[in-house]
C-alpha positions as CSV (number, residue, x, y, z in Angstrom):
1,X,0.0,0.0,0.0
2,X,3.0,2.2,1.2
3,X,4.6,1.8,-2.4
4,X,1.5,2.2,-4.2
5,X,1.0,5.8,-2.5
6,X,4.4,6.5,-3.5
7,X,3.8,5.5,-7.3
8,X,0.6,7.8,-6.6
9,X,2.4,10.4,-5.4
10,X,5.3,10.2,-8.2
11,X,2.7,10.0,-11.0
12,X,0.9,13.4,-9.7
13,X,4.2,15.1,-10.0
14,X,5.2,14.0,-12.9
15,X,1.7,14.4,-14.8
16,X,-0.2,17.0,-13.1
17,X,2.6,19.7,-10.8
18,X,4.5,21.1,-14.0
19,X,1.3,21.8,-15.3
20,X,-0.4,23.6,-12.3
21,X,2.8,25.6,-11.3
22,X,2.7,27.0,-14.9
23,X,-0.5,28.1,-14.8
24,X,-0.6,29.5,-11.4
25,X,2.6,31.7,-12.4
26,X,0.9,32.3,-15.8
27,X,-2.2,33.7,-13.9
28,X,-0.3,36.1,-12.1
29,X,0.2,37.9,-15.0
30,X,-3.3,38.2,-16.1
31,X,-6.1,38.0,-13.7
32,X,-4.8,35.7,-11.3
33,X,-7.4,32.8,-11.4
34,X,-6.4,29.2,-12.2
35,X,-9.1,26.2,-13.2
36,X,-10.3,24.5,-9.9
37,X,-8.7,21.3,-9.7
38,X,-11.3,18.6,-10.7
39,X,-12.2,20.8,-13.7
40,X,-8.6,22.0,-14.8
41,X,-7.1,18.5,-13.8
42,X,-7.0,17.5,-17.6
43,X,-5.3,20.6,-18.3
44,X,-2.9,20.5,-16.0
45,X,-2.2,16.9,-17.5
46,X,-1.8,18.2,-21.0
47,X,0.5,21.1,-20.2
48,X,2.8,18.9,-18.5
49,X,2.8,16.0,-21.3
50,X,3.7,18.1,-23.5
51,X,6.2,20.0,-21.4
52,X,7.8,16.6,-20.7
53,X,8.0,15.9,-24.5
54,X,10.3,18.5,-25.0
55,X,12.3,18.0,-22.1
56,X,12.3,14.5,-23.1
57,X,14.4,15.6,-26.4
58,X,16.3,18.0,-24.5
59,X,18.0,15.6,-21.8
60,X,16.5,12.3,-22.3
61,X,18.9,11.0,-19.7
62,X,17.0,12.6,-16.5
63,X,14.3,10.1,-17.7
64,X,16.0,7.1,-17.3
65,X,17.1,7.9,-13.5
66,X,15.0,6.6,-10.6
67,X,14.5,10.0,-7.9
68,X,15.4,7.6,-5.1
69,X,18.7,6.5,-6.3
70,X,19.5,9.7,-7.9
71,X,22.8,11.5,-7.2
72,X,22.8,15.5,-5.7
73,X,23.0,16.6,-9.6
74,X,20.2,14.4,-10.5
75,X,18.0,15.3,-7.6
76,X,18.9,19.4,-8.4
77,X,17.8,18.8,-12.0
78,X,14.6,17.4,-11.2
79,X,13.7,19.8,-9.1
80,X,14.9,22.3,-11.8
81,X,12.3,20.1,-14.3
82,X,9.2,19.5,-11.9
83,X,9.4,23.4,-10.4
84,X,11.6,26.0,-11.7
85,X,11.2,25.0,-15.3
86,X,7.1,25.3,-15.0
87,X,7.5,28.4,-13.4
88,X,9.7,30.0,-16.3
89,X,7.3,28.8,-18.5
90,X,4.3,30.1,-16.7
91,X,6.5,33.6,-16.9
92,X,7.1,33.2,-20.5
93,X,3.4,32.4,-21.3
94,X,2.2,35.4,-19.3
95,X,4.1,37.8,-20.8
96,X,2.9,36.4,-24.4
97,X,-0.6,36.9,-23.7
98,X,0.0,40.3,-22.2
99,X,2.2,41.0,-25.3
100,X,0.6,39.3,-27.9
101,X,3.3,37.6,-29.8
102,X,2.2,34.2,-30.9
103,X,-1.2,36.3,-31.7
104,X,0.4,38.7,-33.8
105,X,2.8,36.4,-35.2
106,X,-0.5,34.3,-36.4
107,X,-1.8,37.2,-37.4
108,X,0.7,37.6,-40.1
109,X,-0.8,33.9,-41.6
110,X,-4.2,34.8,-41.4
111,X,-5.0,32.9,-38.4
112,X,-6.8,34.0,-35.1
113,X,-7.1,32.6,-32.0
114,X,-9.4,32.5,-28.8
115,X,-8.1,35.2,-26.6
116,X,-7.2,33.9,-23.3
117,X,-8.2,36.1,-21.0
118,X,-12.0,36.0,-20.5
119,X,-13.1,40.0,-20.6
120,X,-11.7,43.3,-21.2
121,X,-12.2,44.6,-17.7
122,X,-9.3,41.9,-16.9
123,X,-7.2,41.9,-20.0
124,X,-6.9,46.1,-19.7
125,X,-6.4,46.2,-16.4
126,X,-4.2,43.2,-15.7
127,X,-1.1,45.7,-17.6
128,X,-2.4,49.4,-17.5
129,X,0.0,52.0,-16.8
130,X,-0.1,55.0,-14.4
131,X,-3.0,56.4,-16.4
132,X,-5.3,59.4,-16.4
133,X,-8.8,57.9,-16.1
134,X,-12.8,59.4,-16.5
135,X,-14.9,57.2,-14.9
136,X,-18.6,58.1,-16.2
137,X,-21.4,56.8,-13.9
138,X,-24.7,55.7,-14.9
139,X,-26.3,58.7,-12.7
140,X,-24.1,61.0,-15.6
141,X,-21.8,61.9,-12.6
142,X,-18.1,62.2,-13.7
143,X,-15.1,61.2,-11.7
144,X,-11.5,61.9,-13.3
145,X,-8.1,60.8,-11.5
146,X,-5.2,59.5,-11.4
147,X,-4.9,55.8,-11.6
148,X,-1.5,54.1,-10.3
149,X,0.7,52.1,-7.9
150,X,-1.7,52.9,-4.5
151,X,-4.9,52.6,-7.1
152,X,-6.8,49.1,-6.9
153,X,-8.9,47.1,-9.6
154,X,-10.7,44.0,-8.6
155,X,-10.3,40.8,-10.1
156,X,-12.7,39.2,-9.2
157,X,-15.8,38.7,-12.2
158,X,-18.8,39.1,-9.2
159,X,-17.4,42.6,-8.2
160,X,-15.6,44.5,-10.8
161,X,-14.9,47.7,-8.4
162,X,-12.3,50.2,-8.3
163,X,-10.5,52.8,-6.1
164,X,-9.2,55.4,-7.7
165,X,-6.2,56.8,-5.2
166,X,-6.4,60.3,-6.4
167,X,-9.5,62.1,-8.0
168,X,-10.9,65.2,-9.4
169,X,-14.4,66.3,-9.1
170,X,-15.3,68.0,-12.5
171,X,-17.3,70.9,-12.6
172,X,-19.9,71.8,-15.5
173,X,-17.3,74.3,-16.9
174,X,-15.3,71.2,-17.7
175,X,-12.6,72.1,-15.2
176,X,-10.5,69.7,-13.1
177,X,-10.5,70.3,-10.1
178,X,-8.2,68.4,-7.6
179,X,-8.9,66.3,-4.4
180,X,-7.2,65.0,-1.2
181,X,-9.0,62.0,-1.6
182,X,-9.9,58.8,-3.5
183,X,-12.7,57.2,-4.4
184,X,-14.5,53.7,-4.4
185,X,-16.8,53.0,-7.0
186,X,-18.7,49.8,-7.2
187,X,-19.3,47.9,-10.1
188,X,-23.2,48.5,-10.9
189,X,-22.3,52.8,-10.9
190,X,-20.1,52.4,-13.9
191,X,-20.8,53.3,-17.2
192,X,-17.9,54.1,-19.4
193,X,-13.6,54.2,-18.0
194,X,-11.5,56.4,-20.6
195,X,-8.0,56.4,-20.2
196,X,-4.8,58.1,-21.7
197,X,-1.6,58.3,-20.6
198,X,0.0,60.1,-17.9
199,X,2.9,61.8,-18.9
């Protein structure tokens, strides 16, 4: 029984860890949510098939050693494989869909793909820069400020809020006129966000 958990627990890390540790570090990069695990279990597999594959052509060797009898070399390039590898990759994937290469290098052939991140509320505001906003509620009130570093947007689809660290209340004249204060707006007050940069 002893062994069998331990062929178990081998198994999962072989077939299943790579693949969760590169999409959790992948998430961090866009909006930070990963499949739960019964549902993104097959995914998980997948990833880490196919990231196996192509270790598998890169040092074939590492396969045929058994972790328990492994050396210190051994052992230190499996945990390179089974953790710091996925989490490169995970980096590397992020930074893709946030910079659209493999999109834009399809692109160039005619072919599209399914964007990966679910909405636009996530995929602008999983990279914006320090950014001059307009936030137009559905009342007609306006809001501008100053979105940055001590600024917050949720990411979370039930409650797509944001704080706004510094605003300006703008009169009918159209002038800005500044604050010492932020504000909260929820979710079901929003109508239109219009940015451009701050410079």
């Amino acid at each position: 029984m002893e062994l069998l958990d331990a062929q178990k627990i081998q198994l999962f890390f072989i077939f299943a860890v790579p693949g969760m540790i590169a999409l959790y570090v992948r998430a961090q990069f866009l909006d930070g949510k990963i499949p739960d695990f019964k549902v993104g279990l097959a995914t998980y597999v997948a990833i880490s098939l196919i990231y196996h594959a192509i270790w598998f052509l890169i040092a074939p060797g590492m396969y045929a050693v058994k972790v328990v009898s492994a050396n210190g070399c051994e052992k230190v390039g499996w945990v390179f494989i089974e953790f710091i590898g996925p989490a490169i990759l995970g980096v590397v994937s992020g930074i893709n869909v946030r910079k659209q290469w493999l999109r834009k290098f399809l692109a160039k052939f005619g072919l599209t793909t399914v964007h990966p991140v679910a909405s636009a509320w996530d995929w602008k505001f999983s990279g914006v820069p320090e950014s001059w906003v307009l936030v137009v509620l559905k009342d007609g009130k306006q809001w501008g400020g100053v979105l940055s570093e001590k600024s917050f947007i949720s990411s979370t689809s039930k409650e797509r809020d944001i704080f706004i660290e510094k605003v300006y209340e703008i009169k009918k004249s159209g002038k800005w006129v500044g604050r010492d204060s932020g504000v909260l707006i929820t979710h079901q007050q929003i109508q239109t966000i219009e940015f451009w940069p701050k410079g």
